[in-house]
Backbone of each chain as ProteinMPNN parsed JSONL, in Angstrom:
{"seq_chain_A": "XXXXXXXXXXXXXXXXXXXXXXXXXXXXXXXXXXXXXXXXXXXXXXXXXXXXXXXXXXXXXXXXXXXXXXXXXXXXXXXXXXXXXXXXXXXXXX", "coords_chain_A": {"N_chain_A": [[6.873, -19.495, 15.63], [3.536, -20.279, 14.233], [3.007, -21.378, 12.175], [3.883, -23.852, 9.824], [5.903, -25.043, 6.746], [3.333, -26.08, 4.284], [0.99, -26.167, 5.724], [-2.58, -26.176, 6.091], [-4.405, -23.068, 5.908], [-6.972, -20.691, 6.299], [-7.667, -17.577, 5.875], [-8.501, -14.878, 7.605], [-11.856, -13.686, 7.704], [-12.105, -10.718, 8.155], [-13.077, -7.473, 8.372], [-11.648, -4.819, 9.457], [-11.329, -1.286, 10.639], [-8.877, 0.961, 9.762], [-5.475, 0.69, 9.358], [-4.846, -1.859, 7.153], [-2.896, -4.705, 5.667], [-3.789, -6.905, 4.117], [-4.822, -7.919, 1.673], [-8.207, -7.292, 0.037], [-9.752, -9.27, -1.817], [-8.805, -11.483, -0.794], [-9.655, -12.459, 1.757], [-11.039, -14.575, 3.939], [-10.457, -16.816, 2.305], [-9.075, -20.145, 1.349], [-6.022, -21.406, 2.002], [-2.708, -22.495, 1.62], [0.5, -23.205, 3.524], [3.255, -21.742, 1.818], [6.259, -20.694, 2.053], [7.692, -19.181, 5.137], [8.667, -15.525, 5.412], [9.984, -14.316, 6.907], [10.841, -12.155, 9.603], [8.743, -9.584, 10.333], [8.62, -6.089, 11.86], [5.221, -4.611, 12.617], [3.369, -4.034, 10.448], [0.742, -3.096, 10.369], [1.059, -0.996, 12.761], [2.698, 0.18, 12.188], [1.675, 1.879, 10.459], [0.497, 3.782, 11.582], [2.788, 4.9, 12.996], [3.942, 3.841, 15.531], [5.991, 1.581, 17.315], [5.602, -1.48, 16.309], [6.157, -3.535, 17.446], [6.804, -6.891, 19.267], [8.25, -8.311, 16.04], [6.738, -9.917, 14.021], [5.393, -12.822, 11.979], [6.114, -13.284, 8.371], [4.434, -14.981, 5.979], [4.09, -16.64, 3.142], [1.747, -17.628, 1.374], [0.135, -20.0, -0.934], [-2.336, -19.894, -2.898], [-5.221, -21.735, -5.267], [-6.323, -20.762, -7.914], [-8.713, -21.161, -8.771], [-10.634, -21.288, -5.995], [-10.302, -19.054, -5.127], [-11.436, -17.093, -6.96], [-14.606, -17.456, -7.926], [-15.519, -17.389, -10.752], [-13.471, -18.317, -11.865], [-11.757, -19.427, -15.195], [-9.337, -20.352, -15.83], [-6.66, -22.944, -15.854], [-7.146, -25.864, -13.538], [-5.373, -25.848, -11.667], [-4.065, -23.999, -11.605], [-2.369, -21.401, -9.212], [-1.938, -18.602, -7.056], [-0.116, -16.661, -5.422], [0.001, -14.916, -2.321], [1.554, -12.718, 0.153], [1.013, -13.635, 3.628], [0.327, -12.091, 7.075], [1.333, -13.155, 10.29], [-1.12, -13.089, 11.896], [-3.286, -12.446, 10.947], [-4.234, -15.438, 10.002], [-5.568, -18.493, 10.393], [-5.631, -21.669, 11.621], [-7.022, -24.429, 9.106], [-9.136, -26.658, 8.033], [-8.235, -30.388, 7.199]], "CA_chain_A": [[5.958, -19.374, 14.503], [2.692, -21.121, 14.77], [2.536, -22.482, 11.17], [4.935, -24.843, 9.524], [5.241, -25.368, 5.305], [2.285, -27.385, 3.577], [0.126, -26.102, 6.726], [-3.532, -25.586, 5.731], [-4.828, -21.971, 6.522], [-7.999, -19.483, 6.214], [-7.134, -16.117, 5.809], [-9.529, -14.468, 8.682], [-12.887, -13.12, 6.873], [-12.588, -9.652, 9.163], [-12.669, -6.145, 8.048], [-11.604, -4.042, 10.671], [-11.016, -0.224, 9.961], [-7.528, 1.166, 10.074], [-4.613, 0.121, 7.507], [-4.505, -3.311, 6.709], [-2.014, -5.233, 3.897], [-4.694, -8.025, 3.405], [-6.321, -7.328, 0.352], [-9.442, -7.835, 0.205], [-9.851, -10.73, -2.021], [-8.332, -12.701, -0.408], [-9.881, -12.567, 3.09], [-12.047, -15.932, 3.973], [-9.855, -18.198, 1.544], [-8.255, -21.246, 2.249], [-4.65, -21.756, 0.887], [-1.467, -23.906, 2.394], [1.672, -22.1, 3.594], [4.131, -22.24, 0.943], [6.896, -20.584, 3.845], [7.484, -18.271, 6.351], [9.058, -15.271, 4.479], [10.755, -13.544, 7.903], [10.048, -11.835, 11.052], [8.87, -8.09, 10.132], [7.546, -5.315, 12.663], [3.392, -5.417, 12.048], [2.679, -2.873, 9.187], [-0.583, -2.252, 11.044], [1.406, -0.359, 13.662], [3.785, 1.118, 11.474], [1.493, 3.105, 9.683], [0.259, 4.843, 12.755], [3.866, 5.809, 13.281], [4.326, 3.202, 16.238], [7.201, 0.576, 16.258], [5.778, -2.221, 14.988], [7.169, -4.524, 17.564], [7.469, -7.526, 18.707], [8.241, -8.229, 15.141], [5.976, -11.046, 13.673], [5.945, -13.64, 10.966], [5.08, -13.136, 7.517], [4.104, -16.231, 5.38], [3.986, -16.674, 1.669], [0.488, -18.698, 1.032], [-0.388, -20.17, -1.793], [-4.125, -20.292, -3.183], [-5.609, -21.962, -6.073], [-6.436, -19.499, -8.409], [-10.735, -21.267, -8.335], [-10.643, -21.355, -5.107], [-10.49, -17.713, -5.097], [-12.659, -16.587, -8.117], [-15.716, -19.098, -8.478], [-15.929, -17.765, -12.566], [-12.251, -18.68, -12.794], [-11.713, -20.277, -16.401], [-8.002, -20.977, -16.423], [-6.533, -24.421, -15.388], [-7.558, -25.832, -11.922], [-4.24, -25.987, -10.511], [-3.484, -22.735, -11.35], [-2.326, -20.578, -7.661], [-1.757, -17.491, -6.546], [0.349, -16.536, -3.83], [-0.043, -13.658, -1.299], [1.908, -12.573, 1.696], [0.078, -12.407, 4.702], [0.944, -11.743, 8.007], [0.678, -14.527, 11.224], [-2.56, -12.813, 12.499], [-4.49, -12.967, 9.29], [-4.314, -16.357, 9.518], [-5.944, -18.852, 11.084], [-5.36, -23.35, 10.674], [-8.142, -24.688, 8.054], [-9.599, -28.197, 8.619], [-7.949, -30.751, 5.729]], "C_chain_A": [[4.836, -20.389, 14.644], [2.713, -21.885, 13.547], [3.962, -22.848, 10.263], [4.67, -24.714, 7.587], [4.326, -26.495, 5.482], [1.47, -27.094, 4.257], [-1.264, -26.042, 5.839], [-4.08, -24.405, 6.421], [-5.761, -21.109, 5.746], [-7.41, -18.636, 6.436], [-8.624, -15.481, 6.968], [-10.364, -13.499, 7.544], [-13.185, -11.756, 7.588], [-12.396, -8.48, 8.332], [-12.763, -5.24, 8.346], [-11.202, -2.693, 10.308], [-9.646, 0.028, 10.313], [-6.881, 0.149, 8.627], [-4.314, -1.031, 8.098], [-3.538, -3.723, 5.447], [-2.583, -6.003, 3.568], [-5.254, -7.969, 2.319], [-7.506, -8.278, 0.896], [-10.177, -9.06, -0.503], [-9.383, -11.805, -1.823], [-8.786, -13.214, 1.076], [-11.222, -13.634, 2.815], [-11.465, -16.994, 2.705], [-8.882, -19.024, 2.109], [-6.747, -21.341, 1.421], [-3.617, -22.818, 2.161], [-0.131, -22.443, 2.453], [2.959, -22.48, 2.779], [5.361, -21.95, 1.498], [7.12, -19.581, 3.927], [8.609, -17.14, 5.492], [9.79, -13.78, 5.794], [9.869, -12.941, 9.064], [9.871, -10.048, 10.194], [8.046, -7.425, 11.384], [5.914, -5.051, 11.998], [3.354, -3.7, 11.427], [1.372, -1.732, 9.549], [-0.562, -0.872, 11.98], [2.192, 0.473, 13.344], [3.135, 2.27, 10.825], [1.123, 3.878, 10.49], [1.727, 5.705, 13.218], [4.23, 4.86, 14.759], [5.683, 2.182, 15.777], [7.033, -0.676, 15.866], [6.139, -3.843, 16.156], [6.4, -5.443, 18.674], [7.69, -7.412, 16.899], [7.21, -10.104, 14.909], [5.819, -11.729, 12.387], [5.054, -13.466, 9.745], [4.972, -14.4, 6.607], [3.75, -15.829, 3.804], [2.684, -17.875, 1.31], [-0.135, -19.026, -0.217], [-1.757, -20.836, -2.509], [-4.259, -20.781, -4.825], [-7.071, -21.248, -6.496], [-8.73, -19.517, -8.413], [-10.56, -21.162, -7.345], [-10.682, -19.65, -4.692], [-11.143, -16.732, -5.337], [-13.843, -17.243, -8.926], [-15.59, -18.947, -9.621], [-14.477, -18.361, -12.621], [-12.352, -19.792, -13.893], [-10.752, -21.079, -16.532], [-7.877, -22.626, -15.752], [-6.889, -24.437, -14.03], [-6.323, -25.894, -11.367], [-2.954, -24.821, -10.594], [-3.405, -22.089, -10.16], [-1.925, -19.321, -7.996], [-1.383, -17.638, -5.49], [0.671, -15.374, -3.408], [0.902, -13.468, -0.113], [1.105, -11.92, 2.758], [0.564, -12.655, 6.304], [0.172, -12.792, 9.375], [-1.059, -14.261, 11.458], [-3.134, -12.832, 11.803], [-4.47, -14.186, 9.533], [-4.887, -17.427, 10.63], [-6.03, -20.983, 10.721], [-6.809, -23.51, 10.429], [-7.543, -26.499, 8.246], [-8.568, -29.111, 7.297], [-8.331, -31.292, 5.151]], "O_chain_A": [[5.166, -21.434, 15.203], [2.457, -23.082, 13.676], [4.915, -22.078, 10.141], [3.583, -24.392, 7.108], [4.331, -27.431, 6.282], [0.477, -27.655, 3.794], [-1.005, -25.816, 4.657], [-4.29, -24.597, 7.619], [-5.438, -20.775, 4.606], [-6.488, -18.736, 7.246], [-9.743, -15.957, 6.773], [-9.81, -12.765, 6.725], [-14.378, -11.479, 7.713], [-11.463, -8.534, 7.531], [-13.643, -4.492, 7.918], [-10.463, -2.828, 9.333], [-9.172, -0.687, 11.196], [-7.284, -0.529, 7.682], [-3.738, -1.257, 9.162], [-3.496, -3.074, 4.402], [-2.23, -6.312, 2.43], [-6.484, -7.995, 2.275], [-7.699, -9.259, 1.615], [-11.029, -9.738, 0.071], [-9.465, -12.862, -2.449], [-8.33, -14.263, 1.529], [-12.073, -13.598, 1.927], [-12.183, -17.905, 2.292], [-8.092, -18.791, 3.024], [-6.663, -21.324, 0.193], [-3.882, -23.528, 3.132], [0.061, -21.385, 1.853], [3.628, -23.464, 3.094], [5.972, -23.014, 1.6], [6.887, -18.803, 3.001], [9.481, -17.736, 4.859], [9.982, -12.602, 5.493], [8.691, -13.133, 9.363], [10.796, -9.495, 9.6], [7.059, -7.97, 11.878], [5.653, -5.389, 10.844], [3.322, -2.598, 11.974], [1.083, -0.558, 9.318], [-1.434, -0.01, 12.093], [2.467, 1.458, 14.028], [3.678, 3.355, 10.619], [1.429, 5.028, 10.176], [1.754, 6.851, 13.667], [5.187, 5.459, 15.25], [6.214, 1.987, 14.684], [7.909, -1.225, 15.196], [6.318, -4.971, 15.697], [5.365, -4.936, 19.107], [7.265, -6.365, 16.411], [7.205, -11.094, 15.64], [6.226, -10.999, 11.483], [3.823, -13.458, 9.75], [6.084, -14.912, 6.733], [3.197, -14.785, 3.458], [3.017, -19.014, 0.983], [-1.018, -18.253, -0.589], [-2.056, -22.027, -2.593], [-3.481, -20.272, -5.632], [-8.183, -21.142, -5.98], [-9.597, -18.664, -8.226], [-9.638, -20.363, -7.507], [-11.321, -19.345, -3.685], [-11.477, -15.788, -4.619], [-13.968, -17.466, -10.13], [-15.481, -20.022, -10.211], [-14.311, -19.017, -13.649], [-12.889, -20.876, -13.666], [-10.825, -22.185, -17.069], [-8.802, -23.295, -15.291], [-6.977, -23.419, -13.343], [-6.435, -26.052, -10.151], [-1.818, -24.676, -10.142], [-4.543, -22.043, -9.691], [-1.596, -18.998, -9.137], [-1.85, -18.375, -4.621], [1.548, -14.723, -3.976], [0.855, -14.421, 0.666], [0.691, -10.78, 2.97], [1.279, -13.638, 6.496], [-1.014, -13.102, 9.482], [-1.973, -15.055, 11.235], [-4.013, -13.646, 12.085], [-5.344, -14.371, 8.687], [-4.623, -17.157, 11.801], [-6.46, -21.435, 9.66], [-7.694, -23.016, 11.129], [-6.517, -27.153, 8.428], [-8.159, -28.37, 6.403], [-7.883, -31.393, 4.009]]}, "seq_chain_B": "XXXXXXXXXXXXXXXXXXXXXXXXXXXXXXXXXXXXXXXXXXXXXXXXXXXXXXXXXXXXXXXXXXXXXXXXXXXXXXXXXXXXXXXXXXXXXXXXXXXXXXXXXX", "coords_chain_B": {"N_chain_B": [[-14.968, -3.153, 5.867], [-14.68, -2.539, 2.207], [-11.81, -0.412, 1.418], [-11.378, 2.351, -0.875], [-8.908, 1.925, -2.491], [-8.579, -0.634, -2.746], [-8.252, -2.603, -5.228], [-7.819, -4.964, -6.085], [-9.281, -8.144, -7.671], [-11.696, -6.551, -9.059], [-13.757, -5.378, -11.428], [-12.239, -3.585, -14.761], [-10.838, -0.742, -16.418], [-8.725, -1.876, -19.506], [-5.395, -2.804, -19.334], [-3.1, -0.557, -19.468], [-0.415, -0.893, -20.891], [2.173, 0.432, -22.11], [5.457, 1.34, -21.709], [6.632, 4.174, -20.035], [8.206, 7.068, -19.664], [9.367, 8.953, -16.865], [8.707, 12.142, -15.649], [10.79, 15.143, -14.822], [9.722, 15.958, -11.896], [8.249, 13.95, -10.859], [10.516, 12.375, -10.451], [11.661, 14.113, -8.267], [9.841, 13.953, -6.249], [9.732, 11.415, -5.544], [12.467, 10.975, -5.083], [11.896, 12.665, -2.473], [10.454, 11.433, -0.923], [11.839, 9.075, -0.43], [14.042, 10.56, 0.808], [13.111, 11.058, 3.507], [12.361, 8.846, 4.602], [14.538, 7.653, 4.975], [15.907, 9.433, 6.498], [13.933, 9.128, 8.89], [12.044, 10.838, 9.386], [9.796, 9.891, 8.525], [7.781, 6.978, 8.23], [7.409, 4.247, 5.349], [4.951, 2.648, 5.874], [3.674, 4.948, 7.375], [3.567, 6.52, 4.881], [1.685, 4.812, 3.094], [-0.483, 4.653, 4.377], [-1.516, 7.512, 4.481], [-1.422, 7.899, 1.944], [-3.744, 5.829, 1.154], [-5.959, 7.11, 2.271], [-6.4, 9.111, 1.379], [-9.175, 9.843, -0.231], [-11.451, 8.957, -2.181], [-12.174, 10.085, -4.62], [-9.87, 11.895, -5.06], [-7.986, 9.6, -5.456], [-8.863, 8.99, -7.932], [-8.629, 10.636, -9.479], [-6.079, 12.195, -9.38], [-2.525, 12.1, -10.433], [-0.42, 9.195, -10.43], [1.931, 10.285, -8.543], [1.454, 12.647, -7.942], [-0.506, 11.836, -5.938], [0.995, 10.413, -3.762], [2.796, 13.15, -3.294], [0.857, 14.756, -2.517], [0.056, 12.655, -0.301], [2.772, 12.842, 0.942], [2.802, 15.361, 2.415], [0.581, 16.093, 3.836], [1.412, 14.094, 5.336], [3.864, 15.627, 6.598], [2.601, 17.351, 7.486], [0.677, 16.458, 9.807], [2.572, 15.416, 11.185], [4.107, 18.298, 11.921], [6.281, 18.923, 10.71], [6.309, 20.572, 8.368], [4.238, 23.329, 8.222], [0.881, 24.026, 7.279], [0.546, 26.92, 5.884], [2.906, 27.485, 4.882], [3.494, 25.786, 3.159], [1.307, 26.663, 1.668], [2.618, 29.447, 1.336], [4.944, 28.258, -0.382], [3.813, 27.261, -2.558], [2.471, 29.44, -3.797], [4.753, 30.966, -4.476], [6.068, 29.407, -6.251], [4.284, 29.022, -8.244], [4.163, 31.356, -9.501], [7.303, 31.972, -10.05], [7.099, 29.752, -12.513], [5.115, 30.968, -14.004], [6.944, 32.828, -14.711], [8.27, 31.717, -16.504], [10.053, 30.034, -15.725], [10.725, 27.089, -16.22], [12.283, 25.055, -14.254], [11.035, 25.378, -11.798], [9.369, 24.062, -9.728]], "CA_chain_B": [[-15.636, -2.137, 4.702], [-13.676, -2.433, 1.177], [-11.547, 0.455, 1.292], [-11.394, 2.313, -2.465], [-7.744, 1.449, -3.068], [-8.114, -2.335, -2.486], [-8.747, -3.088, -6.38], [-7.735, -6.465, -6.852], [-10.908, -8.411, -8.674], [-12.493, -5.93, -9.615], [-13.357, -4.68, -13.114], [-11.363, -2.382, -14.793], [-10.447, -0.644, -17.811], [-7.718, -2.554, -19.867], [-4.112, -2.051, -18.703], [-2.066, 0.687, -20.565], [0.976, -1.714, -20.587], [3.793, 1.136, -22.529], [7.15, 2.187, -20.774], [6.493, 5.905, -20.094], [9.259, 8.128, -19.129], [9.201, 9.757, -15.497], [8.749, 13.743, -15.428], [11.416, 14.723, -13.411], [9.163, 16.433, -10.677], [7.825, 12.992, -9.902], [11.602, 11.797, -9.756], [11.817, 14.275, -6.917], [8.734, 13.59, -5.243], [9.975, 10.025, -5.535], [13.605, 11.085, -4.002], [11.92, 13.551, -0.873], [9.989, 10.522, 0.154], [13.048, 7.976, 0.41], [14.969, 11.016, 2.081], [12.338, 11.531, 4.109], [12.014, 7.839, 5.093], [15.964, 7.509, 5.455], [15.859, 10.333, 7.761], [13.44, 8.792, 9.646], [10.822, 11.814, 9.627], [8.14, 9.192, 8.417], [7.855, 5.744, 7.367], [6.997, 3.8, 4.46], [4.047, 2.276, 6.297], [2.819, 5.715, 7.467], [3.041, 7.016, 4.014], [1.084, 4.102, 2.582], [-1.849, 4.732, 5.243], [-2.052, 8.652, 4.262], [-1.934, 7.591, 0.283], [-4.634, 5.262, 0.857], [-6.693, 8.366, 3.066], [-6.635, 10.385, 0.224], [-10.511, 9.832, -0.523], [-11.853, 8.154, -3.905], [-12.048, 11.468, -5.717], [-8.084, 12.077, -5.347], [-7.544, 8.387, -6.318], [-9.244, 8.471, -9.104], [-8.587, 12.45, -10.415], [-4.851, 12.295, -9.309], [-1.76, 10.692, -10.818], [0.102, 8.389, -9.501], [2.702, 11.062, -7.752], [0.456, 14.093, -7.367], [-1.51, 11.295, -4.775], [2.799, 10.416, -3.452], [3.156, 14.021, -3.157], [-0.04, 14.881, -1.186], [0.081, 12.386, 1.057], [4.2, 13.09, 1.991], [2.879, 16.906, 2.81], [-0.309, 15.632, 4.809], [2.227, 14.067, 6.918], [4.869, 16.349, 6.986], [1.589, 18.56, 8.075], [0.298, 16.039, 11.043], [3.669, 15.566, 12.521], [4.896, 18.946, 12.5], [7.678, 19.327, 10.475], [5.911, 21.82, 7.798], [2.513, 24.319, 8.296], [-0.297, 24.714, 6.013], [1.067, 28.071, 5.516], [4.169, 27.579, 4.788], [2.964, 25.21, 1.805], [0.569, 27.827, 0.906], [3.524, 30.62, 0.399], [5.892, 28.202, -1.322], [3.284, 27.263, -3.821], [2.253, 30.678, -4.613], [5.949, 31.315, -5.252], [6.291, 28.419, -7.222], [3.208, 29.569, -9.328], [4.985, 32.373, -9.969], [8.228, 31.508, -11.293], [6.467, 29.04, -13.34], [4.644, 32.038, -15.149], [7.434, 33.822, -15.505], [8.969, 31.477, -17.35], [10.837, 29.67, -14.59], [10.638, 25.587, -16.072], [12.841, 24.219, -13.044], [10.484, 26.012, -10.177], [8.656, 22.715, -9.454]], "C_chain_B": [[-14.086, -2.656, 3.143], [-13.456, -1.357, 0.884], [-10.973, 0.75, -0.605], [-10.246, 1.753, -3.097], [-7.906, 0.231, -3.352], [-8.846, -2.542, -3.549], [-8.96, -4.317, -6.789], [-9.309, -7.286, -6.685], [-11.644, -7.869, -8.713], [-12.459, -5.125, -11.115], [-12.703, -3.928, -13.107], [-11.152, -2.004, -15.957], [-8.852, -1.372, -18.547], [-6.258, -1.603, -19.653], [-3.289, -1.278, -19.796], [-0.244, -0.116, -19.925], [2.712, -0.74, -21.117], [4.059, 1.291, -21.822], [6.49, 3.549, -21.276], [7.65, 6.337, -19.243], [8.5, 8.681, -18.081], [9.482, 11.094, -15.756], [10.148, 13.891, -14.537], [11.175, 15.73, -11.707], [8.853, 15.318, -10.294], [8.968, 12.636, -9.719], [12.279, 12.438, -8.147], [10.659, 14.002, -5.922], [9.275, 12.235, -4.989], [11.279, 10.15, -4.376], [13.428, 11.961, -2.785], [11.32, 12.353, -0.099], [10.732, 9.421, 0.348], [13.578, 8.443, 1.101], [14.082, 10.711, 3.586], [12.408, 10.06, 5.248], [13.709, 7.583, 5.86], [16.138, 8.275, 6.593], [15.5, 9.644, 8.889], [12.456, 9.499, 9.834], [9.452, 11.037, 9.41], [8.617, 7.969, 8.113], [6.711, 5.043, 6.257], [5.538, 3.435, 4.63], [3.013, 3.736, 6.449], [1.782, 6.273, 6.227], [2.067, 6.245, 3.628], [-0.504, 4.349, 3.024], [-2.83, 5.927, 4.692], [-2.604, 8.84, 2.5], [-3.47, 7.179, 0.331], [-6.054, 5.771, 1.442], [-7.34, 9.104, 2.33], [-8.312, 11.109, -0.242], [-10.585, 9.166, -2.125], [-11.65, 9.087, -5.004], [-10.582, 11.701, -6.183], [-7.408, 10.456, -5.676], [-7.881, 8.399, -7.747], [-8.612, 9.371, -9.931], [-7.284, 12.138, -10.055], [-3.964, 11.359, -9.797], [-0.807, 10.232, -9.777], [0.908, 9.16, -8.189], [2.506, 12.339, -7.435], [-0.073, 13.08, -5.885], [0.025, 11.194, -3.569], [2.83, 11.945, -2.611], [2.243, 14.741, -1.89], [-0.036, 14.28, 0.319], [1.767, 12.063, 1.788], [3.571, 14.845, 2.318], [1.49, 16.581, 4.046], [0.342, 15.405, 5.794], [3.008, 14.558, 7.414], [3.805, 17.743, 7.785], [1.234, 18.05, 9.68], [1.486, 15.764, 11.633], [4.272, 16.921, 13.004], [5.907, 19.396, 11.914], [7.169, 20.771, 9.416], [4.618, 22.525, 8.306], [2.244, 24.542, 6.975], [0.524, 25.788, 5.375], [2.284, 28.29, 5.04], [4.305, 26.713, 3.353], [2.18, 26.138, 0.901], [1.36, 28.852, -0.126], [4.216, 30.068, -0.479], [5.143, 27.941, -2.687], [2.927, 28.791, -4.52], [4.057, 31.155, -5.233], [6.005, 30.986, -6.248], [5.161, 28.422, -8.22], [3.851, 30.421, -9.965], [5.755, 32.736, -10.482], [7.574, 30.653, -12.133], [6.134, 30.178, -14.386], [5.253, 32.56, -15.478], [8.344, 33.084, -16.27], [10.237, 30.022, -16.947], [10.827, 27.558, -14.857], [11.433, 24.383, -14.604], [12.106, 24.704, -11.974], [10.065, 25.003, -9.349], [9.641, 22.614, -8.181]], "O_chain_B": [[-12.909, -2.977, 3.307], [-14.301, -0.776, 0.203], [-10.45, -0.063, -1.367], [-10.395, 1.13, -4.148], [-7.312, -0.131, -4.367], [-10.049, -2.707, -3.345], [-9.837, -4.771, -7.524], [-10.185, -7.081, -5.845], [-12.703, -8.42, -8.412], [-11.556, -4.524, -11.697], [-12.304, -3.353, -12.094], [-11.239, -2.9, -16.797], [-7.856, -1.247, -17.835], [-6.037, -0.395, -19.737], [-2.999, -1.7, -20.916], [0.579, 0.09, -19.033], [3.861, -0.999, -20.76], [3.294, 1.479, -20.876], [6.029, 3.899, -22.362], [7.878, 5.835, -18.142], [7.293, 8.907, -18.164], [10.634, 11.293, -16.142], [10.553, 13.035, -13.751], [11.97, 16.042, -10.82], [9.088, 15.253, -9.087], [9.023, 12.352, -8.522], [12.945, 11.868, -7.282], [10.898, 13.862, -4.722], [9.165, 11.986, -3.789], [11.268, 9.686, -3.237], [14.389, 12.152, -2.039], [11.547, 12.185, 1.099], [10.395, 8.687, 1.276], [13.956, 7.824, 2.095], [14.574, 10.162, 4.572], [12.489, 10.188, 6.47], [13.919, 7.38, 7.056], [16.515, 7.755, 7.643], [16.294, 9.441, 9.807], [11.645, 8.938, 10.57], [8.356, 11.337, 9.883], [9.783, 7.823, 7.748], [5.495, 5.232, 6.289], [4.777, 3.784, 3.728], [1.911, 3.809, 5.905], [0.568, 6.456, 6.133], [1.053, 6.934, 3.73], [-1.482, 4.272, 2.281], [-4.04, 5.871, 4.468], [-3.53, 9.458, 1.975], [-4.346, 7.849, -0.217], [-7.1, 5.152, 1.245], [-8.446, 9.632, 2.445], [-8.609, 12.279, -0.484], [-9.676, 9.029, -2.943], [-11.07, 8.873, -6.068], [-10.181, 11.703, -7.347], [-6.277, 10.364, -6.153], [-7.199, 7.85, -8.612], [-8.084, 9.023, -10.987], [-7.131, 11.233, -10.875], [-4.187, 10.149, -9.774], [-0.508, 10.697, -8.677], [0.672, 8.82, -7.03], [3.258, 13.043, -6.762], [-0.001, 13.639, -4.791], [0.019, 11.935, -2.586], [2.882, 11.926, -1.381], [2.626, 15.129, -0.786], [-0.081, 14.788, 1.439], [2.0, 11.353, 2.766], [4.575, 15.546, 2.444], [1.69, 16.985, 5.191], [0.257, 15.982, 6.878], [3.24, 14.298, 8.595], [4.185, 18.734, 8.41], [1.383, 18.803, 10.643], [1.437, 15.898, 12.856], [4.832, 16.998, 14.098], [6.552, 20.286, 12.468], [7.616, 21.888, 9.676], [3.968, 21.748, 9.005], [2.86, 24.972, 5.999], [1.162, 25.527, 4.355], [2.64, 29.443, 4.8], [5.182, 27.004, 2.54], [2.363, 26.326, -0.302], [1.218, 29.129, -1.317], [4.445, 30.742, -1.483], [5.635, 28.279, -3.763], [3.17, 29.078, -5.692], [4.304, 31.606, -6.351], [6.018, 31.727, -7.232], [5.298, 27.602, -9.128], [4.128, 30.179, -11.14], [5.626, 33.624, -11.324], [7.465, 31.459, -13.058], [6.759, 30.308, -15.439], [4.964, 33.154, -16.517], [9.275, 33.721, -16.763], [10.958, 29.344, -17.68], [10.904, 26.8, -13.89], [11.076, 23.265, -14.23], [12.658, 24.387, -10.92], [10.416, 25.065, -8.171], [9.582, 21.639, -7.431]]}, "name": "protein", "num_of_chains": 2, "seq": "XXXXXXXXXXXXXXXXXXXXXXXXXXXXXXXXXXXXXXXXXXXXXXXXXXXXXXXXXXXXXXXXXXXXXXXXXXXXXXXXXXXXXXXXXXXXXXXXXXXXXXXXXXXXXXXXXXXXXXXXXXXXXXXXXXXXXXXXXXXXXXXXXXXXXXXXXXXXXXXXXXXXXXXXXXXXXXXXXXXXXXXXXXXXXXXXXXXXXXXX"}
């Protein structure tokens, strides 16, 4: 696995055609890896009907909730956390 | 590109939060696409791809398990296991008992 808990990580700002699980607001944000949430075959490959495999790591990342939505109102240390998959991700400076 | 499904932050009309009872045609649309997946004839992933295919028009105009339902017959169409035609006749059947009275035809 390349990233460890507490890591800092960018979500890759790409939007490549074909099925993705990234949502889209969340691509180009920075969050920390809150942890690694198993090995799964890659979703990307699955929906084509391929197998998916190796299998690769999915991560539980947690973002602060401004950090996401410049109007956000609520508290600043409000998060949000996404699962996203090793290759989405990329280490963020600290 | 931001494909139409991918909603999150974006406006929206306020959420219709009641418990609604399931029809029970969507409970089978619901139970052909776990067989379906158990089988192995498709997977979860595929379906998800052909849902999200659908076009904006059938997202928006379709409910939740009319869009379910389309896109398990799309793929039961591109792999092979059913024909156009063969969807064609059972719906006209299934029109048919319906009119005559037929509430379980679904």
């Amino acid at each position: 696995m390349r990233f460890k808990d507490g890591d800092r990580v960018a979500v890759k700002a790409a939007h490549p055609p074909g099925h993705v699980r990234t949502p889209f607001y969340i691509r180009g944000k920075v969050g920390v890896i809150e942890h690694c949430c198993g090995m799964f075959p890659n979703p990307e490959e699955l929906a084509y009907g391929r197998p998916g495999l190796p299998a690769i790591p999915n991560y539980r990342v947690r973002f602060k909730q401004k950090d996401v939505w410049p109007d956000y109102q609520g508290h600043q240390d409000d998060g949000i956390c996404v699962e996203i998959y090793e290759h989405w991700l990329e280490p963020a400076n600290q | 590109m931001r494909s139409y499904h991918d909603l999150g932050g974006l406006p929206g009309a306020p959420l219709a939060l009641a418990e609604h009872t399931y029809e029970p045609w969507e409970k089978r649309v619901d139970a052909l696409l776990v067989m379906l997946i158990e089988r192995g004839v498709i997977s979860l992933d595929e379906h998800r791809r052909v849902h999200e295919s659908l076009g904006d028009r059938a997202y928006a105009e379709l409910k939740y398990y009319e869009r379910w339902m389309a896109a398990t017959a799309n793929l039961l169409i591109m792999k092979g296991v059913i024909s156009i035609a063969e969807i064609a006749n059972k719906m006209i059947d299934v029109e048919a008992r319906l009119a005559a009275g037929d509430d379980c035809a679904f």
